[in-house]
DRENPA-338202 format. One line per 8 residues: number of its first residue (from 1); their letters; for each residue x, y, z of N, C-alpha, C. Coordinates in steps of 0.2 Angstrom, whole numbers. Example, Ala and Ser with C-alpha at 12.3 -4.5 7.8 and 13.67 -1.06 7.14 Angstrom:
// residues 2
1	AS	66:-28:39:62:-22:39:66:-16:39; 64:-11:35:68:-5:36:64:0:39
***
This chain:
// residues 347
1	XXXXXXXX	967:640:1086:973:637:1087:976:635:1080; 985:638:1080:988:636:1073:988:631:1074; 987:626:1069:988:619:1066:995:617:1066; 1000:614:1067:1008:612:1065:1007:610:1058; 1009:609:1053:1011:608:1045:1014:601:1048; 1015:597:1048:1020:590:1046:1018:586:1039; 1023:586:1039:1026:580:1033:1027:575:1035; 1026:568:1030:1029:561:1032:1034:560:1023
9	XXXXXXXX	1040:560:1024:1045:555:1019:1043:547:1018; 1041:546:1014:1040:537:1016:1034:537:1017; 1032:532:1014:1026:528:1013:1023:522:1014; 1029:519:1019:1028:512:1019:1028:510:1029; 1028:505:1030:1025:502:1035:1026:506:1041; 1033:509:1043:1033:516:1047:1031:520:1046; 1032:524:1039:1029:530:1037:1022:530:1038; 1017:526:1036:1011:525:1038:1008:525:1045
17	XXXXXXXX	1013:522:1048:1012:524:1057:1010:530:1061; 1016:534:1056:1019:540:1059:1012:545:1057; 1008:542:1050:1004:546:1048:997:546:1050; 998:540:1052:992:539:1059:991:540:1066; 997:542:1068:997:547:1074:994:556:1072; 998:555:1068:998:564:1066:991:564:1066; 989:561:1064:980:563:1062:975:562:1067; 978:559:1073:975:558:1079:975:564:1082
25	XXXXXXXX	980:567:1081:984:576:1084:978:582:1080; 976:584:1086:970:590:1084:976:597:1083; 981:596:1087:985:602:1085:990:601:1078; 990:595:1075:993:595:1070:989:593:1062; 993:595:1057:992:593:1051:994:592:1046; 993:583:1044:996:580:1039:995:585:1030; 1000:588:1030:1000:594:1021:1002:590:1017; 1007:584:1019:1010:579:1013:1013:573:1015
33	XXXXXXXX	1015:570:1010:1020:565:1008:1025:564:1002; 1032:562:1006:1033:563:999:1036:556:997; 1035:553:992:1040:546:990:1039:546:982; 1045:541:980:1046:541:972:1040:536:971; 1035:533:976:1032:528:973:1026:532:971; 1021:531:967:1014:535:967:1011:530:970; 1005:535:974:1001:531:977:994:529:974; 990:525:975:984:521:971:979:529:974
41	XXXXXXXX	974:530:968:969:533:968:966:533:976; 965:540:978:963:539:986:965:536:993; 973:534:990:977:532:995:979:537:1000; 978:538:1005:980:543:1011:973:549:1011; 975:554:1004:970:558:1003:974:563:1004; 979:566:1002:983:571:1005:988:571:998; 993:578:997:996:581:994:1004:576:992; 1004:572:986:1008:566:985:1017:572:980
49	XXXXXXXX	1022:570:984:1027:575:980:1033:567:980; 1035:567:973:1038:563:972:1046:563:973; 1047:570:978:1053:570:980:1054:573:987; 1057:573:990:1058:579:996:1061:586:994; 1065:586:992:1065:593:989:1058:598:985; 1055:595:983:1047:597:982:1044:598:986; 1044:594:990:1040:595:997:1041:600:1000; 1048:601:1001:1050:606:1006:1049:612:1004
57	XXXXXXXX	1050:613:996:1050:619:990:1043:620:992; 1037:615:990:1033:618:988:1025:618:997; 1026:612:999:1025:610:1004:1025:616:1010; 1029:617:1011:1032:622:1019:1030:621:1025; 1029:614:1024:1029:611:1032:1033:615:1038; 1030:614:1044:1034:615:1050:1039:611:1051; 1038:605:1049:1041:600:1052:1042:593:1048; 1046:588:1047:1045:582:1041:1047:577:1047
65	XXXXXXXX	1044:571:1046:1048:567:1047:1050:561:1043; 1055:560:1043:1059:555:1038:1058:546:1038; 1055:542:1035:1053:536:1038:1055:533:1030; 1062:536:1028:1065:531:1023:1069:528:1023; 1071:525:1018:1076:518:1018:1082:521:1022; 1086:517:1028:1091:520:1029:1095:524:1025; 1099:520:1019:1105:524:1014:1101:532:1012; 1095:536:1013:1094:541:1014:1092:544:1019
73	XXXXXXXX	1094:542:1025:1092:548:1031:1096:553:1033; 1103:551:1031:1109:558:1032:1105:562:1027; 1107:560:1020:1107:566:1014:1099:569:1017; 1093:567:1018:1086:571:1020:1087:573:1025; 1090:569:1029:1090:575:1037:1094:582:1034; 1101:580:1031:1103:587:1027:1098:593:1025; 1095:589:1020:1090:594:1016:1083:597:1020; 1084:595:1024:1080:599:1028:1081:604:1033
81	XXXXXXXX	1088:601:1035:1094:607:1037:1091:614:1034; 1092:611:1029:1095:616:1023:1089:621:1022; 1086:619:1020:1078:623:1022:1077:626:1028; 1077:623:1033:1076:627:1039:1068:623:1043; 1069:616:1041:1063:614:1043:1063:607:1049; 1061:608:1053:1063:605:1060:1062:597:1054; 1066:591:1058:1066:585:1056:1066:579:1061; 1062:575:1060:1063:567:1065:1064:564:1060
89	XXXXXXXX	1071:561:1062:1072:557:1057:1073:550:1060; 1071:543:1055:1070:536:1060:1078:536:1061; 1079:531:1067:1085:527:1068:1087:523:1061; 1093:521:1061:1097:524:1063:1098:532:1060; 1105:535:1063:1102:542:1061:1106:541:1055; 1111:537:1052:1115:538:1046:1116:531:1043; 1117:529:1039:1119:522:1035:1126:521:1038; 1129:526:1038:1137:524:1042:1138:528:1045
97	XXXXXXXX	1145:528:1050:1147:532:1056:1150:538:1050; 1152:539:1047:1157:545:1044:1149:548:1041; 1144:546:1036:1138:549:1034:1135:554:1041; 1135:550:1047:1133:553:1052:1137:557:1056; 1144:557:1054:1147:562:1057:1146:572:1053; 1146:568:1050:1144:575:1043:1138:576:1045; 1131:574:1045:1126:575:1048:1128:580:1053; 1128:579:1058:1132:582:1066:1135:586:1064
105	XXXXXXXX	1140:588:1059:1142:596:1060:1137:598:1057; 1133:596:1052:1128:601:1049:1123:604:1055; 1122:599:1058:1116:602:1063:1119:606:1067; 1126:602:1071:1129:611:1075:1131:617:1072; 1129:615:1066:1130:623:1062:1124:626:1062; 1118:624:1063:1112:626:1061:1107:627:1065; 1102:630:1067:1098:632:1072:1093:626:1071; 1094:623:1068:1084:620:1066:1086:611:1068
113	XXXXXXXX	1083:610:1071:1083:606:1077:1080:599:1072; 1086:594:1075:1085:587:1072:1083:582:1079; 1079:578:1079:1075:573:1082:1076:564:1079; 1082:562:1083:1082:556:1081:1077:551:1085; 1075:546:1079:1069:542:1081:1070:535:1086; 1075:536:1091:1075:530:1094:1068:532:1097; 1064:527:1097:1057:531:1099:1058:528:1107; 1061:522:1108:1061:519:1116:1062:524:1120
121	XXXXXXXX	1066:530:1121:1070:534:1122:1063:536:1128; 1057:536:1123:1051:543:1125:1047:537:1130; 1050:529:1129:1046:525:1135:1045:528:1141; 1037:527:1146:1037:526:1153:1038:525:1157; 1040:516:1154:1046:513:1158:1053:516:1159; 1058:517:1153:1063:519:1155:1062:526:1158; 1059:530:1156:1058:536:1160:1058:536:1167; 1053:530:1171:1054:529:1176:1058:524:1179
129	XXXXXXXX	1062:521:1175:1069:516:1175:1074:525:1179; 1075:526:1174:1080:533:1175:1079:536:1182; 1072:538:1182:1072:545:1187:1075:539:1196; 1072:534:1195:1077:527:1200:1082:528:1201; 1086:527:1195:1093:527:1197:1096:532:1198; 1091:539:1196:1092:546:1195:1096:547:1205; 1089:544:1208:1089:544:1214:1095:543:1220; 1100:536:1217:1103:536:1221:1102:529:1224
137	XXXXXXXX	1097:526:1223:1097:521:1228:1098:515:1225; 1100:514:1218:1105:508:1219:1114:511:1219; 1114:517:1222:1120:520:1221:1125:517:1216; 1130:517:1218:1135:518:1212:1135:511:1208; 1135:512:1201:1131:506:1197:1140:502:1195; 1138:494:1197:1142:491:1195:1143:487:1188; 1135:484:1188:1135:478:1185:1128:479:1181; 1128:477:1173:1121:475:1170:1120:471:1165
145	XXXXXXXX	1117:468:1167:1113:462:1164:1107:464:1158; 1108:463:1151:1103:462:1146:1103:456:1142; 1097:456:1139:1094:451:1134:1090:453:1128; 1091:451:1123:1086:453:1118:1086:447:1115; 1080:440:1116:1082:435:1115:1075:433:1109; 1074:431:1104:1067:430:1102:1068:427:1097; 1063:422:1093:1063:420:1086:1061:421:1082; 1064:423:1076:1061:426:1068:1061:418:1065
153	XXXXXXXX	1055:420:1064:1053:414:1056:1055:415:1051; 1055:408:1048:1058:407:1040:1056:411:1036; 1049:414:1035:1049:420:1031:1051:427:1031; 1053:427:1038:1056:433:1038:1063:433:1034; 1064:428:1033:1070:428:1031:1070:426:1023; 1065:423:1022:1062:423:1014:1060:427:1011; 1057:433:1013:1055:439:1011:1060:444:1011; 1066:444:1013:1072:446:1013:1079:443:1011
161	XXXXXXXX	1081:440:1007:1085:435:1007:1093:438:1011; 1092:447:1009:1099:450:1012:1099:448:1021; 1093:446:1023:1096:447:1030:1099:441:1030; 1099:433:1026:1105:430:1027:1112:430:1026; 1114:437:1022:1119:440:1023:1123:443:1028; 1128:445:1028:1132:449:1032:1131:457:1032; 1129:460:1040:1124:465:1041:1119:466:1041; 1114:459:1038:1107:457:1040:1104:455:1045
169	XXXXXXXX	1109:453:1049:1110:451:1056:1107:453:1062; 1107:450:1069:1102:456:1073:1108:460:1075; 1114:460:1075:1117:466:1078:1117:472:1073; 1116:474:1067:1115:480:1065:1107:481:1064; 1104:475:1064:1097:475:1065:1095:478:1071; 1097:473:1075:1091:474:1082:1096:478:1088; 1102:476:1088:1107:481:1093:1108:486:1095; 1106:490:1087:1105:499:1089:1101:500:1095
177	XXXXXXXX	1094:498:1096:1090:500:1099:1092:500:1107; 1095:493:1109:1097:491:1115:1102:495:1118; 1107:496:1113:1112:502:1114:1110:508:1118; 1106:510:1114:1101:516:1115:1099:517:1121; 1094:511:1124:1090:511:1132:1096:511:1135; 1102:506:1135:1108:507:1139:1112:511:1142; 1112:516:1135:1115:522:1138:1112:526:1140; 1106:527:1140:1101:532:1142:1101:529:1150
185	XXXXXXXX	1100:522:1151:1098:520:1160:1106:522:1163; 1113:518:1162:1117:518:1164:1123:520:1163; 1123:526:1156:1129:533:1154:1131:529:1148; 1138:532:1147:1142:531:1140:1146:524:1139; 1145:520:1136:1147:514:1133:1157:516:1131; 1162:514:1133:1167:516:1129:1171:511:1129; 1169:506:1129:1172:500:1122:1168:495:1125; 1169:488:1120:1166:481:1119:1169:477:1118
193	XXXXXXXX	1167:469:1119:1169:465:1117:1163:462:1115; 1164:453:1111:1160:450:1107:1162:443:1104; 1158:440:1104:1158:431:1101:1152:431:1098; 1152:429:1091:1146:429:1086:1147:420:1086; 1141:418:1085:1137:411:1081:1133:410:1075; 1135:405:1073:1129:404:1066:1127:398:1066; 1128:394:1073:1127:386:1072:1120:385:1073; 1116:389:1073:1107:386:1074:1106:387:1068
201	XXXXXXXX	1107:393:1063:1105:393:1056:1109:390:1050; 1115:392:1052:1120:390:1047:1121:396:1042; 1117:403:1043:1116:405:1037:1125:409:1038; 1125:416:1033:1132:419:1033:1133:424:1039; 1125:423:1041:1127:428:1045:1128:429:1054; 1126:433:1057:1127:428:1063:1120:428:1068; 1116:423:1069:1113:424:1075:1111:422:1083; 1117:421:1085:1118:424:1090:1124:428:1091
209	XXXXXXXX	1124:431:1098:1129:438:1099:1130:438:1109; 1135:435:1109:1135:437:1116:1142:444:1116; 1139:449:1121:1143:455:1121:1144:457:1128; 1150:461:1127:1154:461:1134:1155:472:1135; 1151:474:1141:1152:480:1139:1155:484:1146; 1160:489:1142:1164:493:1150:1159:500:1148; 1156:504:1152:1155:510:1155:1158:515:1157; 1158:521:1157:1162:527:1156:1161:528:1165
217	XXXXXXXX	1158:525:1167:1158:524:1176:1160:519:1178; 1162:515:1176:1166:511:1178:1162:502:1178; 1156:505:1177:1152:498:1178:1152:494:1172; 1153:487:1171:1151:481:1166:1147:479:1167; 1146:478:1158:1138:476:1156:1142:469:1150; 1136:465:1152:1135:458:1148:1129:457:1144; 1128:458:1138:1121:457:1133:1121:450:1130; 1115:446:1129:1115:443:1126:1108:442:1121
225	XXXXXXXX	1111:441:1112:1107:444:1111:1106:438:1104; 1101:435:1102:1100:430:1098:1093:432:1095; 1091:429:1088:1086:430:1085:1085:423:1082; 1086:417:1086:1083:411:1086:1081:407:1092; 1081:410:1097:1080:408:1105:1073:410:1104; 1070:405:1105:1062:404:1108:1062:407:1117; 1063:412:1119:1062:415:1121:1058:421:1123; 1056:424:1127:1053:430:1128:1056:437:1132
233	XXXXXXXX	1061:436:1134:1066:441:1137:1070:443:1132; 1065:449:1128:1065:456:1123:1062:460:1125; 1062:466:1124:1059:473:1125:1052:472:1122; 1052:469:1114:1046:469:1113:1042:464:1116; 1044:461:1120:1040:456:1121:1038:455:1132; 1043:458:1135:1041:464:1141:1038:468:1143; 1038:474:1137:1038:479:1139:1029:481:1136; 1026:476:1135:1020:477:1131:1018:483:1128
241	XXXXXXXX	1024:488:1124:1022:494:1122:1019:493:1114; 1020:486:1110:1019:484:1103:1014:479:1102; 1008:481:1102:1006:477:1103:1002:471:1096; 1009:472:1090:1007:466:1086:1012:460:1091; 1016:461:1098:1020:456:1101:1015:452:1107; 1015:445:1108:1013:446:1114:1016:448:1120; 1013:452:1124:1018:453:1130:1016:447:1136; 1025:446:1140:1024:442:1145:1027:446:1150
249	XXXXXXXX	1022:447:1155:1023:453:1158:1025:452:1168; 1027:445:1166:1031:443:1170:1040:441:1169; 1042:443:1165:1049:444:1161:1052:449:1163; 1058:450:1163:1061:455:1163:1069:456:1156; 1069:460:1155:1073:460:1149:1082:464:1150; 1082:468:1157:1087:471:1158:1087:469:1166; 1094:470:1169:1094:471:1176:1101:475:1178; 1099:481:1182:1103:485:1181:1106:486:1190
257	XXXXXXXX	1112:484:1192:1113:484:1199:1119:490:1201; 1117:490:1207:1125:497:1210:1126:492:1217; 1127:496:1220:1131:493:1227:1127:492:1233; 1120:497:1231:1116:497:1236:1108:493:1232; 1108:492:1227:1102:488:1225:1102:486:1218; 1097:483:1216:1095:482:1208:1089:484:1208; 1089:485:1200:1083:486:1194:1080:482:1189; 1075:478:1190:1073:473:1186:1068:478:1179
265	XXXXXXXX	1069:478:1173:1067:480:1167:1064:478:1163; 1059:478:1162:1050:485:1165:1049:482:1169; 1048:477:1173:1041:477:1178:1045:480:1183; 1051:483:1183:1052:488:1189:1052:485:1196; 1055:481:1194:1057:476:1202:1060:482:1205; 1062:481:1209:1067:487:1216:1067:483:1222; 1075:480:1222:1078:476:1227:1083:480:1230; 1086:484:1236:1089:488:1238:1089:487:1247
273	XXXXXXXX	1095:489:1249:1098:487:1256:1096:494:1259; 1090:493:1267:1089:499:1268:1093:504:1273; 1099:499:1274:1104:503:1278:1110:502:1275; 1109:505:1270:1118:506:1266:1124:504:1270; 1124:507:1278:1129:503:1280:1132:497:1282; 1125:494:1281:1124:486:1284:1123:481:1279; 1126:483:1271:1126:478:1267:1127:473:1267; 1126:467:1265:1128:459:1267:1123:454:1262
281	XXXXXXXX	1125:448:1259:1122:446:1254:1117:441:1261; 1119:441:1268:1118:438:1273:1112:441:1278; 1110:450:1273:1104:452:1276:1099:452:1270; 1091:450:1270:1087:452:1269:1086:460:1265; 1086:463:1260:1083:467:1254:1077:469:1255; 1075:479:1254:1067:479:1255:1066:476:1248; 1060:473:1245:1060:473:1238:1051:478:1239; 1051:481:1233:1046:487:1230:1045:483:1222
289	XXXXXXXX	1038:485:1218:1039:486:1213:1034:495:1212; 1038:496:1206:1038:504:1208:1034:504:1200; 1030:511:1200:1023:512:1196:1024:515:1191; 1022:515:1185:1022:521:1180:1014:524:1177; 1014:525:1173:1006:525:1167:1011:525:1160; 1006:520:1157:1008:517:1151:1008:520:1146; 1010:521:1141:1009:526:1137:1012:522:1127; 1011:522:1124:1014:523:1118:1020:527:1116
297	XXXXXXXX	1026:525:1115:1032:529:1111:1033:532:1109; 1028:529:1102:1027:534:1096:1022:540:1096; 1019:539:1101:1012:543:1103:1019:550:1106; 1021:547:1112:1026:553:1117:1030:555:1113; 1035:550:1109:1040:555:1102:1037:562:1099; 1030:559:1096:1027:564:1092:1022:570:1094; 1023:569:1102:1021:574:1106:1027:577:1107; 1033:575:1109:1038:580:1110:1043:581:1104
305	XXXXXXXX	1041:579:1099:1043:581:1090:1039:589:1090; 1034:589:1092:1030:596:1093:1032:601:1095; 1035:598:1102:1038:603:1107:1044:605:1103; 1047:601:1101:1053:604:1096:1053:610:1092; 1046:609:1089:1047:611:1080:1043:618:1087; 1039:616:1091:1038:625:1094:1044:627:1097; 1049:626:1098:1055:628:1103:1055:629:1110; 1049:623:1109:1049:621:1120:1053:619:1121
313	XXXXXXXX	1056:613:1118:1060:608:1122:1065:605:1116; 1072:603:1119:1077:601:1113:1075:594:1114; 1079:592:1105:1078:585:1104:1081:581:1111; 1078:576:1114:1078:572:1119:1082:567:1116; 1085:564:1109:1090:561:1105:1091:565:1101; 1099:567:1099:1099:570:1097:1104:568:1090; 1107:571:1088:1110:568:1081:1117:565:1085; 1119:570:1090:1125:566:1093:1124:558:1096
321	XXXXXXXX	1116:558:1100:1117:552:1102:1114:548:1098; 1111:550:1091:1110:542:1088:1118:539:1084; 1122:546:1084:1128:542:1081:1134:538:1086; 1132:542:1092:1137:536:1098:1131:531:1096; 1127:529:1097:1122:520:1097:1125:517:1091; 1127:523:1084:1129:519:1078:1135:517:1078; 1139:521:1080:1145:520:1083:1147:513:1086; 1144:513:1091:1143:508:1095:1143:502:1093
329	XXXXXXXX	1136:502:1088:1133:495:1087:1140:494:1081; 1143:497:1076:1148:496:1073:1155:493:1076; 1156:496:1082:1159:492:1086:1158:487:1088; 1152:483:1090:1152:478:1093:1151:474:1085; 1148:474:1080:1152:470:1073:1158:468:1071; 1162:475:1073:1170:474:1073:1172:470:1077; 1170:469:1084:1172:465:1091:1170:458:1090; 1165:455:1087:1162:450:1085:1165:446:1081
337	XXXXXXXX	1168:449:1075:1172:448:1068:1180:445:1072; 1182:451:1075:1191:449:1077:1191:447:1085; 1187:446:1087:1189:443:1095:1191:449:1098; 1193:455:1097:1197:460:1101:1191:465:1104; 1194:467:1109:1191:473:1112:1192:479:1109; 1186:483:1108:1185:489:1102:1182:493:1107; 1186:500:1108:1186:506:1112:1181:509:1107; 1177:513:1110:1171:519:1108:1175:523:1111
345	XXX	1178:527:1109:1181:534:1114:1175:540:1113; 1173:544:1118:1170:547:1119:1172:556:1114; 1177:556:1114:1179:562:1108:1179:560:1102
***
């Protein structure tokens, strides 16, 4: 069996993730790394190029994947275009909407297939979030409920002084991600609304964010999103798929309803009226909780990053859909900032 060639860009806390997956992978093989930093004697044990164009030049991976500082994921997703070498590149897919627009025609000009990292995308839960509502049986979606509610410590903030800045915040921090599962369960986002807070920290930036969402089917969504709430209604902290988080696996982080039932997210509550015609808040509800098998994210990404670079199957996120999430989450900073409703238009 031929071996995949993969690369990893980046050498740091993701990038090392990414290189310890590979290595689990009997069908695959780590050829390199590249980063401006050198690495300590016997660090990794593999082919160290202090650039990506090196790599690509000298390297001839099947495939890279990118786990550098955002301000370069447009310009290396590019150069890898450029080359002809499949790419996964981390979220966000560009440092800004216009970097990411030029991204996107380069890929539609180009046969060589790009993989953006929202990695939740490849969850089990939302997978079987989806094929549910795929079904029909909360019929036509009205209303959704999310949270992303948790607390960062003082050093998190201390080790970075920028995130008590402006942009340091959780909504270009943590938002993207949320974005992402929501449009993947319940379609296209195409405007926002938003009220920011600073009054728990004081600092410049904002941490909380309550958000106000219309869908392209007509359904409203209300998020509410804080990274000083001592709570546990987060994805990391639900969906036990992280396990440096605890999970409390009695939470739910999203609730997604239609006319004929809801969806509780992850634990996959299913609340649904078994005779559609006999709706009434005055009848009784079957309730189900419905099953998956658990799996790792960046395990299923990096099995269907494979699929890619062999020409099974197209990116499952694609350059278009990381730049609606960026898109988006830009909006909702803009909408947070003026009080106004900020349109996502779909073209």
């Amino acid at each position: 069996m031929k071996r995949l060639r993969l690369a990893v860009a980046g050498t740091g806390l993701m990038g090392r993730r990414h290189i310890e997956l590979i290595r689990q992978r009997a069908d695959c093989e780590l050829i390199g790394v590249a980063d401006p930093v050198p690495l300590p004697p016997g660090d990794l044990n593999v082919a160290h190029y202090s650039e990506l164009a090196q790599l690509l030049a000298q390297g001839r991976p099947d495939g890279v994947i990118l786990a550098t500082p955002n301000a370069l994921h447009a310009r290396q997703a590019g150069q890898c275009i450029e080359a002809g070498v499949a790419v996964l590149v981390e979220k966000p897919v560009a440092h800004s909407v216009e970097e990411g627009r030029q991204l996107l025609a380069a890929a539609q000009a180009s046969a060589t297939p790009v993989l953006v990292g929202h990695h939740r995308a490849h969850s089990p839960v939302l997978a079987r979030a989806r094929e549910i509502i795929a079904t029909g049986v909360l019929g036509d979606l009205v209303a959704v409920q999310g949270s992303a509610l948790f607390y960062k410590p003082a050093d998190y903030f201390d080790a970075a002084p920028w995130r008590q800045q402006p942009g340091g915040g959780p909504v270009l921090i943590n938002m993207i991600h949320e974005v992402g599962n929501l449009r993947s369960l319940c379609g296209e986002i195409i405007a926002v609304q938003a009220m920011q807070s600073n009054a728990a920290r004081g600092f410049a930036v904002e941490d909380t964010v309550s958000v106000g969402l219309r869908f392209a089917n007509g359904a409203l969504g209300s998020f509410l999103l804080s990274d000083c709430a001592s709570s546990a209604r987060s994805w990391e902290q639900t969906s036990g798929e992280n396990p440096d988080y605890p999970c409390y696996d009695d939470e739910d982080c999203y609730v997604i309803c239609g006319k004929g039932g809801s969806l509780a997210i992850p634990t996959l509550r299913l609340k649904y009226h078994a005779e559609p015609g006999n709706r009434s808040w005055w009848r009784p509800m079957q309730v189900t909780v419905e099953h998956f098998e658990r799996q790792d994210p960046l395990v299923a990404q990096l099995a269907h990053f494979c699929q890619v670079i062999q020409g099974k199957a197209a990116p499952l996120v694609s350059v278009h859909d990381g730049l609606r999430n960026l898109i988006i989450v830009e909006a909702i900073a803009q909408a947070a900032l003026t009080g106004q409703v900020v349109p996502t238009p779909l073209a």
